[in-house]
C-alpha positions as CSV (number, residue, x, y, z in Angstrom):
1,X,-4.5,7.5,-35.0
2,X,-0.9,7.3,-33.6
3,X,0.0,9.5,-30.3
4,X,3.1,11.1,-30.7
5,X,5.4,11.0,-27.7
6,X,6.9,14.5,-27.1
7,X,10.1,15.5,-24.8
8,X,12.7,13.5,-22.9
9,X,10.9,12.8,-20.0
10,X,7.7,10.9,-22.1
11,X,10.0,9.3,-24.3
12,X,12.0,7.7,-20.8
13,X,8.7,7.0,-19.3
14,X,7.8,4.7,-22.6
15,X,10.7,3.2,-22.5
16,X,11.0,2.1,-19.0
17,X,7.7,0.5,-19.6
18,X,8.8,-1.3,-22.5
19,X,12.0,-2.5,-20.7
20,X,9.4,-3.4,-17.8
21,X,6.9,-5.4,-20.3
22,X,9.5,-6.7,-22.7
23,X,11.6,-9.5,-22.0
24,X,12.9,-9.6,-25.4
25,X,15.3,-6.6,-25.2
26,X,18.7,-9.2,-25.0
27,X,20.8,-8.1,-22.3
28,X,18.0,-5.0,-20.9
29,X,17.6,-5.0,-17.2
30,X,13.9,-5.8,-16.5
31,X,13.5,-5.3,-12.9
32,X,13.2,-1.5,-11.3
33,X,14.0,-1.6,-7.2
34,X,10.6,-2.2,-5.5
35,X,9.3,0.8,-4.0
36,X,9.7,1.6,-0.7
37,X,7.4,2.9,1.9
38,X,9.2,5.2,4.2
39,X,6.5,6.4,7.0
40,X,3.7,7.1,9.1
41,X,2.6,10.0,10.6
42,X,-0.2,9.5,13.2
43,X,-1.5,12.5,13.9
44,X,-2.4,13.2,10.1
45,X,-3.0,9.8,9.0
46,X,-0.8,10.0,6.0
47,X,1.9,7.5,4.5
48,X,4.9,8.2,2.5
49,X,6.9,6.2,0.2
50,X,9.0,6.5,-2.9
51,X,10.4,4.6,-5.6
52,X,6.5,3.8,-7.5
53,X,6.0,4.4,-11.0
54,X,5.7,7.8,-11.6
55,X,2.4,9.4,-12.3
56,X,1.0,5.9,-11.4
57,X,-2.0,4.1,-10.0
58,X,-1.1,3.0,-6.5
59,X,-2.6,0.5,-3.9
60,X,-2.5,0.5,-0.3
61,X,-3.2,-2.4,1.9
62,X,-3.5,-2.1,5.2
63,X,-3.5,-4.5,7.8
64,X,-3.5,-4.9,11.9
65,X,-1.8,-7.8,14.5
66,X,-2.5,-7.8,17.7
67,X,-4.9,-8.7,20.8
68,X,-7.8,-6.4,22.0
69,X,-10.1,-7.4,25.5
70,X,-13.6,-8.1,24.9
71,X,-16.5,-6.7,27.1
72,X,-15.9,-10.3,28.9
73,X,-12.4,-9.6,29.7
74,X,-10.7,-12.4,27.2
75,X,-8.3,-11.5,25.0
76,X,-9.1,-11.9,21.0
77,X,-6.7,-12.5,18.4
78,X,-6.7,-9.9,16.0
79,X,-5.8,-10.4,12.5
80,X,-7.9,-8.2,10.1
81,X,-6.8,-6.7,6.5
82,X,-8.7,-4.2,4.2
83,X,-11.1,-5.8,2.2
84,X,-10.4,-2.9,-0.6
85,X,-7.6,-1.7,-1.3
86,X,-6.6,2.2,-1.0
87,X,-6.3,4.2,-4.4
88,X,-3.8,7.0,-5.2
89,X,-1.7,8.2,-7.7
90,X,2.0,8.7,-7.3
91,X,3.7,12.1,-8.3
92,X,6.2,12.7,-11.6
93,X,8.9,11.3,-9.4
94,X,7.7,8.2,-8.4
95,X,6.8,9.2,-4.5
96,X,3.5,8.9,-3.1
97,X,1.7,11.0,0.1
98,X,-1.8,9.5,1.0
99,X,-4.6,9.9,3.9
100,X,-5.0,6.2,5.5
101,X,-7.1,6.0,8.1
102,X,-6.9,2.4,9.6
103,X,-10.6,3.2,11.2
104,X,-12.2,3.3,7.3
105,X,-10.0,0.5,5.5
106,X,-10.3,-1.8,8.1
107,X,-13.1,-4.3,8.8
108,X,-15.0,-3.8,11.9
109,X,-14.3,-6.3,15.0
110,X,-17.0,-7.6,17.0
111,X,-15.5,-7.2,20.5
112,X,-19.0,-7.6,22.5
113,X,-22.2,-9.1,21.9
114,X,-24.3,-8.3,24.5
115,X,-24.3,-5.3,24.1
116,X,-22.8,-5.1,20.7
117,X,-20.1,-2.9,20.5
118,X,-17.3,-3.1,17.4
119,X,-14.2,-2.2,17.2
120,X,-13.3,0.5,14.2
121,X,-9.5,0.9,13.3
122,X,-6.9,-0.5,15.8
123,X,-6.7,-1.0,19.5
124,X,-3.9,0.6,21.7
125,X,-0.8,-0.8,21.6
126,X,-1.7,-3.1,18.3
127,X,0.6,-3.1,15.0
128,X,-0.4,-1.6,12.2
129,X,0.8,-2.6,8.4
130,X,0.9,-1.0,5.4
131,X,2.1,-2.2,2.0
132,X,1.9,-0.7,-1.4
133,X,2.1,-1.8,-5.2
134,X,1.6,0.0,-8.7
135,X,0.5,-2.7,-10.9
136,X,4.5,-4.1,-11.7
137,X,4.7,-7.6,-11.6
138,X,7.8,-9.3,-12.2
139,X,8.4,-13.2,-12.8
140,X,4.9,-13.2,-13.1
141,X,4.6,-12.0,-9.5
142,X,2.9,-8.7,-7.9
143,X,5.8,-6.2,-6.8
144,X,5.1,-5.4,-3.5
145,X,7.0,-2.3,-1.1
146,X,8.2,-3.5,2.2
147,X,5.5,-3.6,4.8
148,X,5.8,-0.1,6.9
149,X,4.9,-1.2,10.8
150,X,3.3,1.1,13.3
151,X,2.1,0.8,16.7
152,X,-1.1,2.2,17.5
């Protein structure tokens, strides 16, 4: 049974996505601008960004850099990444507000072993990343956003 598209805004979205999927349109521009995250807010947890597909399956990575002490006093490398990778949805216009709390997507870090004690989330004064992507790829690449950088 065939779906029939209904209204301007439907009839774009299709064909955006066949622009997107389709490199046989001669002469169509097949790349959109990669989205864009734009920030951060710490207090709330929650990142912002623009420019993703509307009404679109979104996934955030988030990652940390930095050095935290150990119960021993030396200073470990830190270079952790979420294992999973965030779900949303982005809005009708493409922009995307989302609860990411570096302590749950992150990996715990074993800073002492006797006793044990981990390490949930970032340490002060590390960096924070975040990047986002909503399934695009383009030259049989992912389409990634810019990596947003915060210091915790």
């Amino acid at each position: 049974m065939a779906r029939r598209v209904v209204g301007l805004v439907a009839a774009a979205v299709l064909a955006s996505a066949f622009l997107l999927t389709s490199p046989a349109v001669a002469g169509a521009k097949t790349t959109l601008a990669a989205p864009v995250l734009t920030g951060y807010d710490i207090g709330s947890l929650t990142l912002t960004g623009s420019g993703f597909l509307p009404s679109h399956r979104v996934w955030v990575r988030t990652a940390v850099s930095g050095s935290v002490p150990t119960c021993g006093g030396i200073l470990l490398s830190d270079l952790r990444q979420s294992p999973v990778l965030l779900q949303t949805t982005s809005d009708g216009a493409g922009n995307i507000s989302v609860r990411v709390d570096p302590k749950a997507t992150l990996p715990a870090l074993l800073v002492c072993d006797n006793p044990i004690q981990y390490l949930y989330g970032a340490y002060p004064g590390e960096r924070v990343h975040f990047s986002a992507h909503d399934e695009r790829y383009e030259g049989g690449r992912l389409v990634w956003s810019n990596t947003f950088t915060v210091t915790a």
